[in-house]
C-alpha positions as CSV (number, residue, x, y, z in Angstrom):
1,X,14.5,37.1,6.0
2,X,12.9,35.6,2.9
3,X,13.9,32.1,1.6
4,X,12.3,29.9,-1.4
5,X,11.8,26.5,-0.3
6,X,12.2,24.5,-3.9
7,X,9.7,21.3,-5.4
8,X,11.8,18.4,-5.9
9,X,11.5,15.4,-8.2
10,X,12.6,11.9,-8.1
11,X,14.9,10.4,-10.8
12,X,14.7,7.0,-9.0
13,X,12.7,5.6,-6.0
14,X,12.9,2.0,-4.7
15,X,11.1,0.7,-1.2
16,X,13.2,-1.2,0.4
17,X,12.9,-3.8,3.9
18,X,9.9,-2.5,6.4
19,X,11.1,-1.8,9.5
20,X,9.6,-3.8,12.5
21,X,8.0,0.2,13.4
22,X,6.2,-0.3,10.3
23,X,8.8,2.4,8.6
24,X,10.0,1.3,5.1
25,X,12.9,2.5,4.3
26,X,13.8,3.5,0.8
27,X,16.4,4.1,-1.9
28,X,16.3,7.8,-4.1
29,X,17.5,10.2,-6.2
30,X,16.5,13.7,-5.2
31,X,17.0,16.6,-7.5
32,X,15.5,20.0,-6.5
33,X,14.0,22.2,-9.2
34,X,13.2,26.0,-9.6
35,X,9.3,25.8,-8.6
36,X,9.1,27.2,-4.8
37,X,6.9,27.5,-1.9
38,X,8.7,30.9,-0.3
39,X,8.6,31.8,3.5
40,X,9.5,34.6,5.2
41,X,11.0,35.1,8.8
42,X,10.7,37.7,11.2
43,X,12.4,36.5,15.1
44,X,10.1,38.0,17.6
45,X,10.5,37.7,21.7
46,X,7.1,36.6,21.3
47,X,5.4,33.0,20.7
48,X,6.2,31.2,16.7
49,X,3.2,32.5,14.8
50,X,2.6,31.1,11.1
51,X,0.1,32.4,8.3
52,X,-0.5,30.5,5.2
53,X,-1.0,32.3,1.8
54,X,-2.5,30.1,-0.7
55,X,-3.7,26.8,0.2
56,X,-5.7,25.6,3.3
57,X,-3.5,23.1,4.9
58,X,-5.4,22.8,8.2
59,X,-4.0,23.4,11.1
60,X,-1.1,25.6,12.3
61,X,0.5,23.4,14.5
62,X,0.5,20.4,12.3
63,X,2.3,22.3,9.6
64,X,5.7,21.3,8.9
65,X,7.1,24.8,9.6
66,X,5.5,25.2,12.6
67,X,6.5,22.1,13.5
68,X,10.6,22.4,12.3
69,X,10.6,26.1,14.1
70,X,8.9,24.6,17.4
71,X,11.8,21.7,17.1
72,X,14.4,24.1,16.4
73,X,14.1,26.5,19.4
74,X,13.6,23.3,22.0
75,X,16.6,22.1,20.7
76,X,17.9,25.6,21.3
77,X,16.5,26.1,24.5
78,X,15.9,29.4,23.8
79,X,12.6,31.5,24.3
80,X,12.7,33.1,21.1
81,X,9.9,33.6,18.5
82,X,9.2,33.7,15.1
83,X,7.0,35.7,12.8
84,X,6.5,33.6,9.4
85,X,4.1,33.6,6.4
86,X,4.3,30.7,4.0
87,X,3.3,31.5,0.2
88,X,2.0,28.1,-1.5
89,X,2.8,27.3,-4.2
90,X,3.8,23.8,-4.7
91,X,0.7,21.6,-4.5
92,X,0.2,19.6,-1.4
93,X,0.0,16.0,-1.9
94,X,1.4,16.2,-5.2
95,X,4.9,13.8,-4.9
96,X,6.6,17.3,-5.3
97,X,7.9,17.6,-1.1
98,X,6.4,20.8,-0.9
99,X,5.7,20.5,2.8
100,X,9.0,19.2,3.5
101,X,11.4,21.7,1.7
102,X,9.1,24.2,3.8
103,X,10.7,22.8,6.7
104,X,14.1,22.0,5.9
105,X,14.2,25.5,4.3
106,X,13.2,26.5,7.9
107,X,15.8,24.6,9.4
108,X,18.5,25.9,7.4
109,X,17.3,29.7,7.4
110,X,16.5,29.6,11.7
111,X,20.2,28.7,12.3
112,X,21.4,31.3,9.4
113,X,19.5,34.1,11.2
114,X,20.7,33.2,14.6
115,X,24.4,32.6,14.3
116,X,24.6,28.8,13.3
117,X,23.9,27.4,16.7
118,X,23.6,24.0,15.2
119,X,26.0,21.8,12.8
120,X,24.9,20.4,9.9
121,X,25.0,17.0,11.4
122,X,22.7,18.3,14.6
123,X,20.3,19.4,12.1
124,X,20.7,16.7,9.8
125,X,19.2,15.2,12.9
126,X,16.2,17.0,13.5
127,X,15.1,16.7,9.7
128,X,15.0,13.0,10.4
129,X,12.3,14.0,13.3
130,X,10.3,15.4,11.0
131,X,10.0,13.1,7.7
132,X,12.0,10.8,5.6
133,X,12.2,14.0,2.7
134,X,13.3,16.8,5.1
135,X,17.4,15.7,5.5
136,X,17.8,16.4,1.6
137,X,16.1,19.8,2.1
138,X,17.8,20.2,5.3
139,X,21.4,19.8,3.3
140,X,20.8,22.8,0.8
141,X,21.8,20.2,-1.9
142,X,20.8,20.4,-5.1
143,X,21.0,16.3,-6.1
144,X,21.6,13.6,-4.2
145,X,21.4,9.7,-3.8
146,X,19.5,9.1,-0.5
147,X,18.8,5.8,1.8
148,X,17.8,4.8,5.2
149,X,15.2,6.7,6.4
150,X,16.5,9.8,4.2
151,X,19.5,10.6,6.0
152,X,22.5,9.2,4.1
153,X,22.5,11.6,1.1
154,X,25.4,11.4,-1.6
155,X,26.1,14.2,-3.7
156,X,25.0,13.3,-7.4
157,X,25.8,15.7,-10.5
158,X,23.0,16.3,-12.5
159,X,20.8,19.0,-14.6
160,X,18.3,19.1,-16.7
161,X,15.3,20.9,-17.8
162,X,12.1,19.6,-16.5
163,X,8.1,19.2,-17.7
164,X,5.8,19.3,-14.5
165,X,2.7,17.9,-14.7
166,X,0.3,19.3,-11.7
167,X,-2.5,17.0,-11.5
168,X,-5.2,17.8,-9.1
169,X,-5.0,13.7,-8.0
170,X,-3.9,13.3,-4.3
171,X,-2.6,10.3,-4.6
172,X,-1.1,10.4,-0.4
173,X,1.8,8.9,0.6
174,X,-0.3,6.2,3.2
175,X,-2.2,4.8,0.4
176,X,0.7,4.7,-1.6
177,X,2.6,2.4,0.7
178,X,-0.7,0.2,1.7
179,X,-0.7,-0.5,-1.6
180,X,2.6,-1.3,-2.2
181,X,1.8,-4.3,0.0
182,X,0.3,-6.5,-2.8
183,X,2.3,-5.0,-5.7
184,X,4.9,-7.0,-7.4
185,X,8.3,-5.6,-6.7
186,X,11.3,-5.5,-8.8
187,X,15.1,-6.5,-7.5
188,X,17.0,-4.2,-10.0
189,X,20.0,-3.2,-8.3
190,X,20.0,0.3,-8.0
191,X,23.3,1.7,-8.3
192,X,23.5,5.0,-9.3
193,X,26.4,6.8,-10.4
194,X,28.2,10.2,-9.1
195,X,27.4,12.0,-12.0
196,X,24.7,11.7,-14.8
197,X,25.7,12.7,-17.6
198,X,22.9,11.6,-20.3
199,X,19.3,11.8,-19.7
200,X,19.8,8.2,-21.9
201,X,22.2,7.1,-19.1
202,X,19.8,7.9,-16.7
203,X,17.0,6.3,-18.4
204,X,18.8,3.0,-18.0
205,X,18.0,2.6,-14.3
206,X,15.3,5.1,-13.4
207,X,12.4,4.1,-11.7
208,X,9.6,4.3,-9.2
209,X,8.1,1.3,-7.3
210,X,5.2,3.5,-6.4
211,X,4.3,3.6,-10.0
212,X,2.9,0.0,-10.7
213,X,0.0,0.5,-7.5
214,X,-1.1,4.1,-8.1
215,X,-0.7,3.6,-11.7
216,X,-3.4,0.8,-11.8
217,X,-5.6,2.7,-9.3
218,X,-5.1,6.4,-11.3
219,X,-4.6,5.1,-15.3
220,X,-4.9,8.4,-16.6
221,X,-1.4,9.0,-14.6
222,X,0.2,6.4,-16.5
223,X,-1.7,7.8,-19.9
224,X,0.0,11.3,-19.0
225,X,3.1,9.6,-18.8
226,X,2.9,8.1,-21.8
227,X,1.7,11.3,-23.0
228,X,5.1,13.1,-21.8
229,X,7.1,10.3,-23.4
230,X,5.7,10.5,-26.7
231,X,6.2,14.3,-27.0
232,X,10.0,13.7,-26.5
233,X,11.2,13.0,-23.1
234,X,13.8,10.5,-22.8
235,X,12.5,10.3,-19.0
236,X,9.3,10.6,-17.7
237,X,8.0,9.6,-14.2
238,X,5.4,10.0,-11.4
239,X,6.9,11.6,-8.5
240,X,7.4,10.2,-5.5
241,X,3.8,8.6,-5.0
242,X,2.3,11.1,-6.8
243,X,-0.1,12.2,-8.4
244,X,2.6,15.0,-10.4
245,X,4.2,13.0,-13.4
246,X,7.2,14.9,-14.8
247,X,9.2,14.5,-17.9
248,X,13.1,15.4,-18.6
249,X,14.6,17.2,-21.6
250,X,17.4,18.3,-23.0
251,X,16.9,21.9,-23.6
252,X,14.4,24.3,-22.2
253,X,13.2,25.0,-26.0
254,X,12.5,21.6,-26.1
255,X,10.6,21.8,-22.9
256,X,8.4,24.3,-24.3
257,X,7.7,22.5,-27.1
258,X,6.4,19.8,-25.6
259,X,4.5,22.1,-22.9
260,X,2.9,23.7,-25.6
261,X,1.6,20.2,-27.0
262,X,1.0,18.8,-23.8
263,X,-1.8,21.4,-23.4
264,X,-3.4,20.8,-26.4
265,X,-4.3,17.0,-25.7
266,X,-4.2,17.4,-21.5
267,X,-6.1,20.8,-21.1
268,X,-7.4,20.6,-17.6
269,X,-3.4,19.9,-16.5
270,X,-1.4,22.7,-15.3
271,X,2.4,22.4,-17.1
272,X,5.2,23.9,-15.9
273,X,8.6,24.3,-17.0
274,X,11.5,24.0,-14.3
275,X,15.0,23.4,-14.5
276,X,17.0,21.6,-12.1
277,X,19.3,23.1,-9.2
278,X,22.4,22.8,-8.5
279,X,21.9,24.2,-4.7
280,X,18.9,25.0,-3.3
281,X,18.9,28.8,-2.7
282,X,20.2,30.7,0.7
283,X,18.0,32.7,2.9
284,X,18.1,36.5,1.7
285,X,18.0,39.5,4.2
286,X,14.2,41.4,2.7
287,X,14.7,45.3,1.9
């Protein structure tokens, strides 16, 4: 069984209260795109095994897949196994939720193979086990407005075609929110509507809190976006806390364009060109 386990940006991010745990909890909107990490599953009567192609990420059984298969058969009781091999490609670190599409993609393909054991809403809840970005790739959507810790989602409409820009910065999530501490933080409402239908309309309220800290300790991240902006996207943001900065357009030609222009002045930066999904993609049976 072979699934790809997609990037995803975010069109708007706001921190909200911290928790008395320490947990803050936030306010997004997710939107998957068509740059994947892809896994493959083979069940076993044997122990869950896991190979990583393409990046070192230390080990096994702190991986995210290891960890969302390990979950999944506890919950299942079951003594089942599982034979996978995860193909990086989404950088780690990079504000892009590689790690945690892996496992929701896990999630969802596990209870694909072996029947649907679990509801959406039982799974919903071992995503939230395993990070605040797993329940939107635990839903398969392709958009949506989350809160909480992650686990309210709200279907948004949306598509566009997207500029990534794959820093080699690892910006980390932690220092993000230490950070965040001393930053100045805005009270802009956030409300988001059920469908965008404008990249303008959306440029009216997107935004990322993380952007004002890492911005002042990385400025060539907020040069970059500047960059992106001035080449012609009507949006253009750092993702999640970084360090991949991403701009929207309206056309893929346009996308290109600006790729293309992009690498003249930003050499050293990997571009790539995505497009935005409307579902994330189903597990496929391998011939």
């Amino acid at each position: 069984m072979l699934v790809r386990a997609p990037a995803k940006i975010n069109l708007f991010l706001r921190v909200l209260a911290r928790e008395d745990s320490g947990y803050h909890q936030i306010e997004t909107l997710f939107t998957a795109v068509n740059f994947y990490d892809e896994i493959q599953f083979q069940l076993t009567t044997g122990e869950i095994s896991l190979r990583v192609v393409g990046s070192d990420l230390g080990p096994i059984r702190e991986n995210l897949v290891y960890r969302a298969a390990t979950l999944f058969f506890s919950r299942m009781g079951a003594s089942k196994g599982e034979d996978i091999i995860l193909q990086k490609k989404i950088p780690t670190e990079s504000g892009l939720g590689g790690g945690s599409s892996d496992a929701g993609a896990t999630l969802r393909t596990l209870n694909f193979m072996l029947g649907k054991p679990f509801s959406s809403s039982v799974l919903m809840n071992m995503a939230i086990q395993l990070g605040a970005d797993v329940p939107f790739f635990s839903s398969g959507l392709g958009a949506a407005l989350a809160w909480g810790r992650g686990e309210r989602l709200m279907p948004i409409g949306f598509h566009s075609h997207v500029v990534l820009a794959l820093t080699s910065i690892p910006v980390g999530t932690a220092g993000a929110y230490d950070g965040l501490v001393l930053s100045r933080r805005t009270t802009e409402s956030g409300v988001v509507p059920r469908e965008i239908t404008s990249l303008e309309q959306l440029a009216t309220f997107s935004s990322n809190h993380f952007e004002e800290n890492v911005f002042e300790r990385y400025p060539e991240l907020e040069d970059l976006r500047q960059s992106i902006e001035r080449v012609g996207s009507p949006v253009a943001r750092l993702s999640g806390s970084g360090g991949t900065v991403f701009g929207l357009f309206r056309t893929a030609d346009e996308a290109h364009a600006a790729t293309n222009e992009l690498s003249r002045y930003w050499p050293d930066i990997q571009f790539v060109v995505a497009e935005t999904l409307d579902s994330q993609p189903e597990p496929n049976v391998l011939t």
